[in-house]
C-alpha positions as CSV (number, residue, x, y, z in Angstrom):
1,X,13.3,-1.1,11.9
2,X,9.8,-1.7,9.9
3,X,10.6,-3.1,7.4
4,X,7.8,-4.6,4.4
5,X,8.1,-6.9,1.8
6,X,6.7,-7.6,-1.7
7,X,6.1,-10.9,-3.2
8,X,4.3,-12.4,-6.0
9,X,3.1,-15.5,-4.4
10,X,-0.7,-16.5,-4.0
11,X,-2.9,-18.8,-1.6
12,X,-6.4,-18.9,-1.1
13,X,-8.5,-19.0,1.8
14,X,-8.8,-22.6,2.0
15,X,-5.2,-23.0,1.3
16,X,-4.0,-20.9,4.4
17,X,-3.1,-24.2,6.3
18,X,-0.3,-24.5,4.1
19,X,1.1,-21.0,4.5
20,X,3.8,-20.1,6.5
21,X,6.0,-16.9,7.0
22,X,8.7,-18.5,4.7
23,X,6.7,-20.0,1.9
24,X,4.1,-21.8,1.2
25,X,4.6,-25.4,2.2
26,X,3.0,-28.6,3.6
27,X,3.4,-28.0,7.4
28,X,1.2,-29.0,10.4
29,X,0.1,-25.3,11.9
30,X,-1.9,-24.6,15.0
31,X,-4.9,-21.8,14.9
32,X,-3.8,-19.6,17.8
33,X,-6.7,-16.8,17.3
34,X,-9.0,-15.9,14.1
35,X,-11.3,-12.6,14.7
36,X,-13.0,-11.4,11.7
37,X,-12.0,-7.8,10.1
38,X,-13.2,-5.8,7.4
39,X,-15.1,-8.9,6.1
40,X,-12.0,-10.8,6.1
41,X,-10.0,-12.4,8.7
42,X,-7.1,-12.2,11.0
43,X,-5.4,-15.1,11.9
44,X,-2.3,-16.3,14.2
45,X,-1.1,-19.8,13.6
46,X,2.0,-21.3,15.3
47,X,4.4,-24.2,14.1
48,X,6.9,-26.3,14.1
49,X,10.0,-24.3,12.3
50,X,12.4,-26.4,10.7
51,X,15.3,-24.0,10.6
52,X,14.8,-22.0,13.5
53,X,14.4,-25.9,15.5
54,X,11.5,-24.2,17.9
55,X,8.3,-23.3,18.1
56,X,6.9,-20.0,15.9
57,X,4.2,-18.0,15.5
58,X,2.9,-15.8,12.7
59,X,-0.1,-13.4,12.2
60,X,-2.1,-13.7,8.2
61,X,-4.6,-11.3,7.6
62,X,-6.9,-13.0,4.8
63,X,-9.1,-10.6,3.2
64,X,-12.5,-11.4,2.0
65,X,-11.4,-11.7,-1.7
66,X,-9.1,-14.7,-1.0
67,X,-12.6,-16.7,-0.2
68,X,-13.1,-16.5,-4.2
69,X,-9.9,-16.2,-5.6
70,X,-6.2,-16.2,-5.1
71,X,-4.5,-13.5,-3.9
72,X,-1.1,-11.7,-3.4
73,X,1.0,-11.9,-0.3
74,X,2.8,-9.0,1.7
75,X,5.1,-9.9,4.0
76,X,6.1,-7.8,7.1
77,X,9.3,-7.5,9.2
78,X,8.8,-5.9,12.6
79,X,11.8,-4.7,14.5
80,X,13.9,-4.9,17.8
81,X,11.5,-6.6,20.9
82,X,8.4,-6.8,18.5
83,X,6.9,-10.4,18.3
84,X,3.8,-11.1,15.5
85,X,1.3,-9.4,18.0
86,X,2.5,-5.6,17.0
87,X,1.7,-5.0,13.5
88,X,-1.2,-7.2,13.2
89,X,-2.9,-5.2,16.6
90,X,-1.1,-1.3,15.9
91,X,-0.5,-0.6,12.1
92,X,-4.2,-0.7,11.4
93,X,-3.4,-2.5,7.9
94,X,-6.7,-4.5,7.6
95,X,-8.5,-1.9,5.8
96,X,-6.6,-1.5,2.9
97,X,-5.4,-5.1,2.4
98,X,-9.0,-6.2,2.2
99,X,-9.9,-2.7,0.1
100,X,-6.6,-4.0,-2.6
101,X,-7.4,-7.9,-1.8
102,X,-3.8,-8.3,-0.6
103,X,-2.8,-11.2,2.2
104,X,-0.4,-9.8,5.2
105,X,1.6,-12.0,6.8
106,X,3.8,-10.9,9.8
107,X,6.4,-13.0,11.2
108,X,8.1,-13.0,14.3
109,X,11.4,-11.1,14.5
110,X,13.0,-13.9,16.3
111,X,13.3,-17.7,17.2
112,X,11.8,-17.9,20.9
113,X,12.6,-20.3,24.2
114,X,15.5,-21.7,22.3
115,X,17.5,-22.3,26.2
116,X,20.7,-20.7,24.1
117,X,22.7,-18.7,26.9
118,X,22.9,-14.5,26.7
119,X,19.9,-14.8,24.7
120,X,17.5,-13.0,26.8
121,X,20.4,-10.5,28.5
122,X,20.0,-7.4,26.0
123,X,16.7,-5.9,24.0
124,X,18.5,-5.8,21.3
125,X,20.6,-9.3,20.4
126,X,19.0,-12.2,21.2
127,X,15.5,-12.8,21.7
128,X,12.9,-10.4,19.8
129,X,16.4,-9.2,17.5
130,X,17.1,-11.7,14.8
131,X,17.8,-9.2,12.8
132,X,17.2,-11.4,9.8
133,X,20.5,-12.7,9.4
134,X,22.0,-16.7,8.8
135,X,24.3,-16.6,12.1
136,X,27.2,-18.4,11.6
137,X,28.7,-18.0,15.0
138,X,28.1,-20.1,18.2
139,X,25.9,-20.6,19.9
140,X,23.7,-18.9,17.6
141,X,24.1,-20.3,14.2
142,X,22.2,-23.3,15.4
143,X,18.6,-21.4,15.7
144,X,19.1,-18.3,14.2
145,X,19.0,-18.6,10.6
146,X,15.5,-15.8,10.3
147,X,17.3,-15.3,6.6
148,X,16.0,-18.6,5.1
149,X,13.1,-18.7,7.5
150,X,11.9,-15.3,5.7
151,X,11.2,-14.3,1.8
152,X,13.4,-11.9,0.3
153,X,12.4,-8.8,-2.0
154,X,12.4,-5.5,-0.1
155,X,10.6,-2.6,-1.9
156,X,9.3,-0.4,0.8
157,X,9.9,0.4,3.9
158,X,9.5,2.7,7.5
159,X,11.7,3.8,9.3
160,X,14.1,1.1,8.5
161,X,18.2,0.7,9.5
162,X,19.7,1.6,6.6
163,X,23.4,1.5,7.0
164,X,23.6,-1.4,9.8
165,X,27.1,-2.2,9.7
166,X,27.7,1.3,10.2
167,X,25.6,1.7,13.0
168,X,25.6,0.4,16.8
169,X,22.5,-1.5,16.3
170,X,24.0,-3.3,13.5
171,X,27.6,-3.6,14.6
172,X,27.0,-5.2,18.2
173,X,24.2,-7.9,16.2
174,X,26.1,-8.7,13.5
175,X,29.7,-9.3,15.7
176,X,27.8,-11.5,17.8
177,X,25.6,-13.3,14.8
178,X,28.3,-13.7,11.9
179,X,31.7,-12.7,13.6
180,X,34.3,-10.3,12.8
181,X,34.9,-10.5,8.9
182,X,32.8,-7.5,8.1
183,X,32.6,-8.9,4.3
184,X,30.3,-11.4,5.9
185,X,27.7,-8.4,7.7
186,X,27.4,-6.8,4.0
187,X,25.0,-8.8,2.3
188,X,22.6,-8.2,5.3
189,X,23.1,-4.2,4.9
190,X,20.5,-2.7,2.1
191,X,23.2,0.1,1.3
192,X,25.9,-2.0,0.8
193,X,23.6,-4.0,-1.2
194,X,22.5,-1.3,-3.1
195,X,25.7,-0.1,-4.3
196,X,26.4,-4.1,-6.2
197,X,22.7,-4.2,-7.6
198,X,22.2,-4.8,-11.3
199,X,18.7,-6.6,-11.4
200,X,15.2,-5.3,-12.3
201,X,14.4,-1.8,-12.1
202,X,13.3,-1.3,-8.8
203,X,10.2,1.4,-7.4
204,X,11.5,2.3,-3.4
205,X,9.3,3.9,-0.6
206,X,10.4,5.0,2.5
207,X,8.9,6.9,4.6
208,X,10.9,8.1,7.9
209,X,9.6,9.9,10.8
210,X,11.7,13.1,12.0
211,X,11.0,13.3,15.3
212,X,12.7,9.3,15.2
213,X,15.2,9.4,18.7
214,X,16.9,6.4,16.8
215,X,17.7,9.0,13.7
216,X,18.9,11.5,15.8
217,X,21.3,8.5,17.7
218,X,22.2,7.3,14.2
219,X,20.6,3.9,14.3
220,X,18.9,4.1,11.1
221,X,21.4,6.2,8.8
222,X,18.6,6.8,5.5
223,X,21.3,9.2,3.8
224,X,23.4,6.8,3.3
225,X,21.3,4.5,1.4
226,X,19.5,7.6,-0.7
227,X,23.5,8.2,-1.3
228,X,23.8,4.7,-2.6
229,X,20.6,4.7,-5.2
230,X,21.8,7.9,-6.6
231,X,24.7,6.6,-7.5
232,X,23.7,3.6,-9.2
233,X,20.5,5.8,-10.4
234,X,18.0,3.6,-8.9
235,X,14.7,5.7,-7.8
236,X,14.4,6.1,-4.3
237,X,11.4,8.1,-2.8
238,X,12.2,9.3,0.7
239,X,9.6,10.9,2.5
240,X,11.0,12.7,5.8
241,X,8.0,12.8,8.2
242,X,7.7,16.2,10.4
243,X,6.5,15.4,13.9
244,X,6.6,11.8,13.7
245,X,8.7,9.2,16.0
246,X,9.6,5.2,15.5
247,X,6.4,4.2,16.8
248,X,3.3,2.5,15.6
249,X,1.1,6.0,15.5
250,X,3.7,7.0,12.7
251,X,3.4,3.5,11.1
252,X,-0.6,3.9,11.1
253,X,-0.3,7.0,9.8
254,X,1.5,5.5,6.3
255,X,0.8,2.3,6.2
256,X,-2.3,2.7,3.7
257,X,0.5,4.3,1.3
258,X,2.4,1.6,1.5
259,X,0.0,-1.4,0.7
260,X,-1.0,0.6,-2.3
261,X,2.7,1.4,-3.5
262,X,2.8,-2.8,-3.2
263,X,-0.6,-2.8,-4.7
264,X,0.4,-1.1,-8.2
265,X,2.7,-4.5,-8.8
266,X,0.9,-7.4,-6.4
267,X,-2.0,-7.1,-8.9
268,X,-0.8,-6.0,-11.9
C-alpha cells in the first residue's frame, strides 16, 4: 500500500529541527544524512518516539523555497517491509516538491527493535507492517500505536488496500493488532470509512497499476471503495494503470501527478 497524505501545516527551513512525522513539536532529533537535491535538501533525522517508546527515523525533503518562506507539508505512508529509505531513494519526488515548494516527509511504516516476541516472524505483521493502526491487543498495544504517531487526512493515493478488513492482508494484521471485534478494524478501513463520511467535499486520486499481483490476489480491493464514493456521491478519480505492477517504477511514473493534485490545495 502507498498511500499519501495532505496537510495544511507549515515549517521553514530553520524550523526543521522541530519537525517530526507526527507533528510539529519540540523534540531532540538526530541528522542521520542531508544530500542536496534540486537546490533543496533531503534529510533523514531519527528520534526518540514517545508513543511508539523506541527509536525512529524519518526522511524530509526541504525544497529550496522553505529557505525564504514557509511551506506546506506532504506526508507519505509506505507499505508492507518499506522503512523511510524507499520513497525518499525510488519515487523520484524531489523534483516536483521543489518545482510546487511543497515539504515531503516520509515516515517509517513501523516501530523498530522493540524486543516484542513474533515481531520479526512474518513480512507482513510485525516489523516494517504497522499498518497504521492503535493496537489494542498484547503484546502489541504497547509500541504500536503508528495511528497517533502519524497525521490523518488521506486524499490521494497508489495502489493503496482498499477494503482491508475484507482482505487477507488486512484480516491477519488487524486480528493480531485490535482483536476479534471487527467493529474495532473499521475505522482503519477507507471504504468502511467512506460509507459514514459527511465532512468537506473531498477531491480523490488513485492511481492503480494493472499488472499489480496483489490486485489480481485481492489484497488491495479499489472496487470496493469506488463502490463506496458512488454511493455517498463523493468524487473519486480512479486511474487503472495498463502495464504497471506494485512497485516503485509505477510509483515514479505518477508521483509528479500526485504532488500537483496536493499542490492545487497545499498552496491555495
Amino acid at each position: 500500500m502507498f498511500l499519501a497524505l495532505g496537510k495544511r501545516v507549515a515549517v521553514s527551513a530553520a524550523r526543521a529541527r522541530a519537525v517530526s512525522a507526527v507533528r510539529v513539536t519540540k523534540m531532540a532529533l538526530t541528522q542521520i544524512s542531508s544530500a542536496k537535491c534540486f537546490e533543496g535538501y533531503q534529510k533523514v533525522y531519527e528520534h526518540d518516539s514517545l508513543e511508539l517508546k523506541c527509536k525512529m527515523r524519518f526522511g524530509i525533503y526541504l525544497p529550496p523555497k522553505a529557505e525564504r518562506v514557509k511551506c506546506p507539508v506532504l506526508y507519505w505512508l509506505s507499505g508492507l517491509t518499506c522503512t523511510e529509505q524507499n520513497f525518499i531513494t525510488k519515487a523520484g519526488s524531489q523534483q516536483a516538491a521543489a518545482e510546487h515548494g511543497i515539504i515531503i516527509v516520509a515516515p517509517d511504516t513501523s516501530p523498530r527493535g522493540c524486543n516484542i516476541q513474533g515481531e520479526d516472524d512474518s513480512w507482513d505483521f510485525g516489523t516494517g507492517a504497522g499498518f497504521y493502526v492503535n493496537a489494542t491487543e498484547d503484546p502489541w498495544k504497547t509500541n504500536y500505536k503508528m495511528y497517533t504517531y502519524i497525521t490523518e487526512e488521506s486524499v490521494s493515493a497508489l495502489a493503496p488496500i482498499c477494503n482491508p478488513v475484507q482482505c487477507p492482508w488486512g484480516q491477519k494484521a488487524f486480528t493480531g493488532y485490535l482483536g476479534s471485534d471487527k467493529s474495532k478494524w473499521e475505522a482503519y478501513d477507507a471504504t468502511c470509512l467512506v460509507k459514514t463520511y459527511s465532512g468537506p467535499l473531498l477531491d480523490i486520486l488513485i492511481d492503480q497499476g494493472k499488472d499489480d499481483q496483489f490486485l489480481a490476489a485481492g489484497q488491495l480491493l479499489p472496487d470496493s471503495f469506488i463502490t463506496a464514493c458512488t454511493d455517498k456521491k463523493i468524487p473519486v478519480v480512479f486511474r487503472l494503470q495498463e502495464g504497471y505492477d506494485h512497485g516503485y517504477y509505477f510509483i515514479e511514473t505518477f508521483i509528479t501527478d500526485h504532488i500537483k493534485h496536493h499542490a492545487k490545495y497545499l498552496n491555495a
